[in-house]
N, C-alpha and C positions, 0 to 999 in steps of 0.2 A: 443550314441557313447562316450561321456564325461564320463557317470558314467564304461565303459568299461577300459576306460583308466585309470582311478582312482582306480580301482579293478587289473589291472595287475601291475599298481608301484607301491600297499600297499603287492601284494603277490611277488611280487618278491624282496623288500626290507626286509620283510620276511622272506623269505627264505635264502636272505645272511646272515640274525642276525641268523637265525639257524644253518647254517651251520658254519658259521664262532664260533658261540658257542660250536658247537659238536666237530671242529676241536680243539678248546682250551681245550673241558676238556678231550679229548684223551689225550693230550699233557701233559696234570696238574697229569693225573692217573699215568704216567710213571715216578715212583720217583728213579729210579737208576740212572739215567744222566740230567740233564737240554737242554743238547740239540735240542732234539724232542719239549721239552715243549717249546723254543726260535723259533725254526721254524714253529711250530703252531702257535705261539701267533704272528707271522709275518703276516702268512697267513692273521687270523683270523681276524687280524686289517687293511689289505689289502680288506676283505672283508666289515668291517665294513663302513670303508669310502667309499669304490665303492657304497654300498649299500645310504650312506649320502647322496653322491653327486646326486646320480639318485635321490631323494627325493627332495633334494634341487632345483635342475633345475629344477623338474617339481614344485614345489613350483614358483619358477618364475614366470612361465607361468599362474598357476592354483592357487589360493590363498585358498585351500582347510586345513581347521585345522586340519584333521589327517596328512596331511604332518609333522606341527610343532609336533606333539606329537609323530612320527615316527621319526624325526633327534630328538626329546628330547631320549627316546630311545635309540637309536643310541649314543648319546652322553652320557648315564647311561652306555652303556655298555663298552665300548672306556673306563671310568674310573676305571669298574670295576676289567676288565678282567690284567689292566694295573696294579693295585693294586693287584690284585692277583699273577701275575707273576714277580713283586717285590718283594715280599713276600716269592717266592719260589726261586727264585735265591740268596737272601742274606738270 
């Protein structure tokens, strides 16, 4: 039961870093207006941290080191995507 539950918070945190990635670079592709790319990259970062958080709590509970290496992750991508769309707004 344990290793179940550790298999559904590593794929659904996951799945929010994917998603919230595919949501940024639609956003990044559309260079006539920054706006799409602001509202993705809202999303995107809305996802990333829902995605933290669930990681984290279960860290709490479970002191498992893919957690730490999944919010490390998490927190690469949070700088990245941040810097990138810094980048593209000025």
């Amino acid at each position: 039961m344990h290793e179940k539950k550790v298999r559904k918070v590593v794929i659904l945190a996951l799945a929010g870093m994917l998603i919230g990635s595919l949501l940024f670079i639609f956003g990044a592709s559309i260079q006539e207006t920054t706006g799409p790319m602001i509202v993705n990259y809202i999303i995107a970062l809305l996802l990333y941290i829902s995605s933290f958080l669930a990681v984290y709590n279960n860290h709490k509970v479970d002191k498992e080191p893919l957690y730490k290496y999944l919010m490390c992750i998490d927190i690469g991508l949070i700088i990245l995507v941040s810097f990138v769309a810094i980048s593209n707004i000025l």
